[in-house]
DSSP file (Angstrom, degrees, kcal/mol; ACC not computed):
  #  RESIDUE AA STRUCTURE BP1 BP2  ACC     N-H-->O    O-->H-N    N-H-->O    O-->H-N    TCO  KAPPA ALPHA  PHI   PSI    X-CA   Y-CA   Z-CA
    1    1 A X              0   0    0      0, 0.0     2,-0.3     0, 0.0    51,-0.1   0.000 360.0 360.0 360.0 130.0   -6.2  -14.9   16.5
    2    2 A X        -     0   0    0     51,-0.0     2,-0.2     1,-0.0    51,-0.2  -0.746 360.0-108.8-102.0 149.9   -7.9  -12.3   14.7
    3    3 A X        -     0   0    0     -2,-0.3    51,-0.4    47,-0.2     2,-0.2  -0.529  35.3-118.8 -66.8 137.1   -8.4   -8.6   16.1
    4    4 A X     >  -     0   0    0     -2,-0.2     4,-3.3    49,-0.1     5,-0.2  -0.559  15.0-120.6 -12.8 113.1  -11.8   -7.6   17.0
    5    5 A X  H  > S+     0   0    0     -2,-0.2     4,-1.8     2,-0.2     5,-0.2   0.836 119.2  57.6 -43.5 -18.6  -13.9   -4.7   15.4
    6    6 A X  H >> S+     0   0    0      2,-0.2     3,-2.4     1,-0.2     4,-0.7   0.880 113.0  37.3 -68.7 -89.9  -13.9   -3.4   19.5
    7    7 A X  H 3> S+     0   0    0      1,-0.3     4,-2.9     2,-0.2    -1,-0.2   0.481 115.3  59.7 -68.4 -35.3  -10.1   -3.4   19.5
    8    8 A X  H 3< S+     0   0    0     -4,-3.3     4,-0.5     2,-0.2    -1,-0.3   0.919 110.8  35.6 -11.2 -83.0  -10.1   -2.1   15.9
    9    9 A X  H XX S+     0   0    0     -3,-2.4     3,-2.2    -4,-1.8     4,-1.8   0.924 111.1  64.3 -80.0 -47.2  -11.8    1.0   16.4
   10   10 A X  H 3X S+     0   0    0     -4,-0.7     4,-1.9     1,-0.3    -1,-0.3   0.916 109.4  45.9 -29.6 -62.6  -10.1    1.4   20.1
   11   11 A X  H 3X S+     0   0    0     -4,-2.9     4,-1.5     2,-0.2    -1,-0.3   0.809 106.5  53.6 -58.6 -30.5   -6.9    1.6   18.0
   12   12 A X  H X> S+     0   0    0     -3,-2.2     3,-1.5    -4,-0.5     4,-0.8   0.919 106.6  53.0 -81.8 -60.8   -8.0    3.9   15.5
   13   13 A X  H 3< S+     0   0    0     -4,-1.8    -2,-0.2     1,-0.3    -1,-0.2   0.608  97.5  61.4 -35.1 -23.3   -9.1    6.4   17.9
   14   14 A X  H 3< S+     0   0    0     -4,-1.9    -1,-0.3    -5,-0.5    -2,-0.2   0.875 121.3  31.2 -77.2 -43.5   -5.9    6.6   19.9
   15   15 A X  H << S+     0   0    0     -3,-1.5    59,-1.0    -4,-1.5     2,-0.2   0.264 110.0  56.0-131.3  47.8   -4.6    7.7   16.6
   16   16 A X     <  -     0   0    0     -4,-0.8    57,-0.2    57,-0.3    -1,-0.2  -0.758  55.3-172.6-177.8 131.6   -6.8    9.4   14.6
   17   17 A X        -     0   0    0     55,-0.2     2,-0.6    -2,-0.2    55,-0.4   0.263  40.6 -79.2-120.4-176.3   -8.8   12.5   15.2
   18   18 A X    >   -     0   0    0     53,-0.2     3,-3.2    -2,-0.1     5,-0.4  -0.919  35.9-132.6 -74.1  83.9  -11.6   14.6   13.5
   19   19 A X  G >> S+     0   0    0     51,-1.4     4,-2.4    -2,-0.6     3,-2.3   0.828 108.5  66.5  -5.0 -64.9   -9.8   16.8   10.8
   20   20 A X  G 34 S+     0   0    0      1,-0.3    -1,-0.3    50,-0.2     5,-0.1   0.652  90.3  71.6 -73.0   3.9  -12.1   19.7   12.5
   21   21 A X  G <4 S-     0   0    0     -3,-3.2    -1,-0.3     3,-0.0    -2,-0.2   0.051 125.0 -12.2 -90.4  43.1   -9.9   19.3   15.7
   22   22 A X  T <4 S+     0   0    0     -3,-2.3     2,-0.7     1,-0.3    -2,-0.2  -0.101 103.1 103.9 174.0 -33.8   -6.8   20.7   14.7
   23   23 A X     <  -     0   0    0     -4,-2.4    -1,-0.3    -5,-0.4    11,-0.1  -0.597  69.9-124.5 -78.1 122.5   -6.8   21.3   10.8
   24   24 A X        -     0   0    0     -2,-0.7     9,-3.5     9,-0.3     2,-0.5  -0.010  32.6-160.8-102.5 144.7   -7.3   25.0   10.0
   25   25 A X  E     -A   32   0A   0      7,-0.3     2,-0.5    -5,-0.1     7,-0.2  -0.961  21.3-179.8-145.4 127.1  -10.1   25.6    7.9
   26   26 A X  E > > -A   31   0A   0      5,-3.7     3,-5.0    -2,-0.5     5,-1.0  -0.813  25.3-149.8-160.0 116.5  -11.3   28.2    5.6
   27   27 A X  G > 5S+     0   0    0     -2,-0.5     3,-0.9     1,-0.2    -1,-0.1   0.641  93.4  70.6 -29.7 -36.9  -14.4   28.2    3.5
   28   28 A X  G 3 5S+     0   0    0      1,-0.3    -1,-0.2     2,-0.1    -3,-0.0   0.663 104.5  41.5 -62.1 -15.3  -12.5   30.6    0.9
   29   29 A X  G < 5S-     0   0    0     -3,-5.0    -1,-0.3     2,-0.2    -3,-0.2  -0.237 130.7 -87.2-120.4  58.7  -10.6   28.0    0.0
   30   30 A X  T < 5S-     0   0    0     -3,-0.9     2,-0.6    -5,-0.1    -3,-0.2   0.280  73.6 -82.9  79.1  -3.0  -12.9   25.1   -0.2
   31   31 A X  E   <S+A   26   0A   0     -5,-1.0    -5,-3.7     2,-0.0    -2,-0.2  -0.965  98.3  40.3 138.5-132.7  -12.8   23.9    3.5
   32   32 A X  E     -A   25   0A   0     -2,-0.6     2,-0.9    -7,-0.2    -7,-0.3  -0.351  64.1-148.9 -67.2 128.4  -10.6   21.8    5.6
   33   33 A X        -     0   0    0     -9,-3.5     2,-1.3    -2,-0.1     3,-0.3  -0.870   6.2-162.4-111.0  98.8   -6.4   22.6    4.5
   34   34 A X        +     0   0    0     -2,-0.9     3,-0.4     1,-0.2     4,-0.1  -0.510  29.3 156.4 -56.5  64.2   -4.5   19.1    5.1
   35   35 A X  S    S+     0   0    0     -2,-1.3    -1,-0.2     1,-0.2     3,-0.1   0.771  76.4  39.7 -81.4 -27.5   -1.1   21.0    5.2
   36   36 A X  S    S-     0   0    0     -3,-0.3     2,-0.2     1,-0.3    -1,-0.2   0.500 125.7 -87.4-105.6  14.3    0.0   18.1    7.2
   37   37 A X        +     0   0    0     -3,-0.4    -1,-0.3     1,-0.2    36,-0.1  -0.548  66.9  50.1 133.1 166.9   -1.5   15.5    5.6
   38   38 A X        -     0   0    0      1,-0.3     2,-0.3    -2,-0.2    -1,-0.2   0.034  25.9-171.4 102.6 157.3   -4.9   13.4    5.5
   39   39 A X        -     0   0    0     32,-0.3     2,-0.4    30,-0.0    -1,-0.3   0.473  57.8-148.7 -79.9-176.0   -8.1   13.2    5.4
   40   40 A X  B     -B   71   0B   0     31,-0.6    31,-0.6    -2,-0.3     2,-0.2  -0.940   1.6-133.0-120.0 123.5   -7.2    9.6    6.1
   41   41 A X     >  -     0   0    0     -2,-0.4     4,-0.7     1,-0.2    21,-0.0  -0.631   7.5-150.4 -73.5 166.0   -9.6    6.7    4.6
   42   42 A X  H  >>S+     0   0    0     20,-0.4     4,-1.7    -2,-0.2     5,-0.5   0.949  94.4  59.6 -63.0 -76.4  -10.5    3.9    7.1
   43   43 A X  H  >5S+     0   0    0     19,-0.5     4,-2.2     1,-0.3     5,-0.2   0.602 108.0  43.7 -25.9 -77.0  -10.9    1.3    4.7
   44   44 A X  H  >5S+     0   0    0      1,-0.2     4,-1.8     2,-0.1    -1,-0.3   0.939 118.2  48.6 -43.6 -77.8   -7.1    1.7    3.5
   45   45 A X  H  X5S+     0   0    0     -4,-0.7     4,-3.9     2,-0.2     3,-0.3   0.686 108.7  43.6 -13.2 -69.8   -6.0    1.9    7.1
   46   46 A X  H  X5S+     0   0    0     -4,-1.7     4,-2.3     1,-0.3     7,-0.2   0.850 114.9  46.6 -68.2 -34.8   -7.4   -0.7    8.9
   47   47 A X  H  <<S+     0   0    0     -4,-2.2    -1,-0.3    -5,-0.5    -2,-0.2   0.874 112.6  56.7 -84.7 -10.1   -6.9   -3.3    6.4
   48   48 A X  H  < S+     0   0    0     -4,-1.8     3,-0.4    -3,-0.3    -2,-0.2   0.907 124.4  26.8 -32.0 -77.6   -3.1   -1.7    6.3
   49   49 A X  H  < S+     0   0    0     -4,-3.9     3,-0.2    -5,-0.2    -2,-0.2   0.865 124.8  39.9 -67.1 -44.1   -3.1   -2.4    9.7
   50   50 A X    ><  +     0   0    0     -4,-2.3     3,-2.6    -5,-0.2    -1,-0.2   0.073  65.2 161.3-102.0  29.0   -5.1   -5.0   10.7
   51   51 A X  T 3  S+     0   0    0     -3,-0.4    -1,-0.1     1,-0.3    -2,-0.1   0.692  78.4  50.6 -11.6 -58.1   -4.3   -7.5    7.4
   52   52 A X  T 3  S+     0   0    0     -3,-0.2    -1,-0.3   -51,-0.1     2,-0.1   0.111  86.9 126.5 -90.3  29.9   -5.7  -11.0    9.4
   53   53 A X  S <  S-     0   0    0     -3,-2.6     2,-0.3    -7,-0.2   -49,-0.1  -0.403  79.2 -99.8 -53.9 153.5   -9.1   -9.0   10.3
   54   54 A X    >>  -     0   0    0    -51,-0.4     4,-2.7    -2,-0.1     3,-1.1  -0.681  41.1-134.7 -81.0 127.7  -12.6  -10.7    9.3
   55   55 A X  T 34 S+     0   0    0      1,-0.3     4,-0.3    -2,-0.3    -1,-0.1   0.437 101.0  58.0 -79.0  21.0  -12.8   -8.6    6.3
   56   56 A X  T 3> S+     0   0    0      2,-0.2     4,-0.6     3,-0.1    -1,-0.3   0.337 103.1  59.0-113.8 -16.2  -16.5   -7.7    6.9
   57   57 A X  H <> S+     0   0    0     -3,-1.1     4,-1.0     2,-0.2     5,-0.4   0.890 107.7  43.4 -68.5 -56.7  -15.4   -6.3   10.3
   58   58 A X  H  X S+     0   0    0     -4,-2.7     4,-2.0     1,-0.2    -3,-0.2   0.975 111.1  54.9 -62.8 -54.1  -13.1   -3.9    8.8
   59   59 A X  H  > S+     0   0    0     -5,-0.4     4,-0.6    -4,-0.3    -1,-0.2   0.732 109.8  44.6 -70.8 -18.2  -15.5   -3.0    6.3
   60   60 A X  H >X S+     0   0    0     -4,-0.6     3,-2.7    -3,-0.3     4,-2.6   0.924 108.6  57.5 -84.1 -64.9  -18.3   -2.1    8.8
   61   61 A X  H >X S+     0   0    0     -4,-1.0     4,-2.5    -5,-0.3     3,-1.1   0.945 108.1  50.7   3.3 -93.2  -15.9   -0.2   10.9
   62   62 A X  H 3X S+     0   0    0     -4,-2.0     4,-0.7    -5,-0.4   -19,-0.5   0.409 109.8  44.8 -47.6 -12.7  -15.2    1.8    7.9
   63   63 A X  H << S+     0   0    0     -3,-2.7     4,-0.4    -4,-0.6    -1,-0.3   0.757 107.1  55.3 -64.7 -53.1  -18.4    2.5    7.1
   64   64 A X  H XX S+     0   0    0     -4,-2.6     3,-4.5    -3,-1.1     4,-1.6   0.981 117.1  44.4 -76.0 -70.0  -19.2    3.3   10.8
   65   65 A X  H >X S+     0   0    0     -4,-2.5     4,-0.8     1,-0.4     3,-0.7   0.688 107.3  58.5  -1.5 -79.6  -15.8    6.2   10.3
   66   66 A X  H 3< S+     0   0    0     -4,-0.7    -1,-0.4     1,-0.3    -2,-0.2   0.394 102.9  46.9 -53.8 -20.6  -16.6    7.4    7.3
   67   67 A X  H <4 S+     0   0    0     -3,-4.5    -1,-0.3    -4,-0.4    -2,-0.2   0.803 106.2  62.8 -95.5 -27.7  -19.8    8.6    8.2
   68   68 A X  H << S-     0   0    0     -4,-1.6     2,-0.2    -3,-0.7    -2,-0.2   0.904 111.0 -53.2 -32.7 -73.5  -18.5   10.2   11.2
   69   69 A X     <  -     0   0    0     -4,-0.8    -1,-0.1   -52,-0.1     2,-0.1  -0.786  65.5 -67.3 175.5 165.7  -15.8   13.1    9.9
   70   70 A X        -     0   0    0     -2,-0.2   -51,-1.4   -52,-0.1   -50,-0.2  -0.470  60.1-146.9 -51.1 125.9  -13.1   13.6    8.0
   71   71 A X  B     +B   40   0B   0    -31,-0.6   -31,-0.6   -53,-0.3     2,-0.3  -0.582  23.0 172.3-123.5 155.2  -10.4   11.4   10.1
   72   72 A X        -     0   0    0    -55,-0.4   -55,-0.2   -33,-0.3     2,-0.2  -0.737  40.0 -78.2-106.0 177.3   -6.6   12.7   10.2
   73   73 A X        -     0   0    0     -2,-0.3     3,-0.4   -57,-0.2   -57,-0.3  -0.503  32.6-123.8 -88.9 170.5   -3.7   11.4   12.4
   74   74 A X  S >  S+     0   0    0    -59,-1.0     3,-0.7     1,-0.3   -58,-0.1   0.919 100.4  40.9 -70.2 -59.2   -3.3   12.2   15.6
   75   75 A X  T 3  S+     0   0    0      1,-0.2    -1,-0.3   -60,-0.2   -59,-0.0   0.171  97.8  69.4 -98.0  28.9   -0.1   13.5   15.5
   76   76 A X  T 3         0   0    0     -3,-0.4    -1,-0.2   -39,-0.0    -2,-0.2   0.205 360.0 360.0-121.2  29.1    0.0   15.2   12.9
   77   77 A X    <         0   0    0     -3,-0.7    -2,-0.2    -4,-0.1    -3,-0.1   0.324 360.0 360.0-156.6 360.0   -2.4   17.9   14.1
């Protein structure tokens, strides 16, 4: 049974954030400072994660992300 773009995005969102809620950021040095890591693509991720996805579900998804904000992990901010 293949995952659903719903269940997808539900999942990314439990564990991955907006970079500008937690990653310290300062214009003199060019913006956002990943000192723990990220931004994180969607693309890579979900097809990481979700291998036996309809690959045009994962790729819209990822679009949809990507336009959003920069995405980090959850816990790592």
């Amino acid at each position: 049974m293949k995952t659903s773009a719903e269940e997808m995005e539900k999942w990314w969102r439990k564990h991955y954030k907006d970079a500008a809620d937690g990653v310290p950021y300062d214009s003199g040095e060019g913006g956002y400072q990943y000192v723990n890591g990220g931004p994180e693509d969607p693309m890579e991720v979900l097809q990481e994660e979700f291998p036996n996805a309809d690959f045009d579900d994962v790729e819209a998804l990822a679009t949809k992300l990507d336009t959003e904000c920069p995405w980090v992990k959850e816990e790592d901010y």
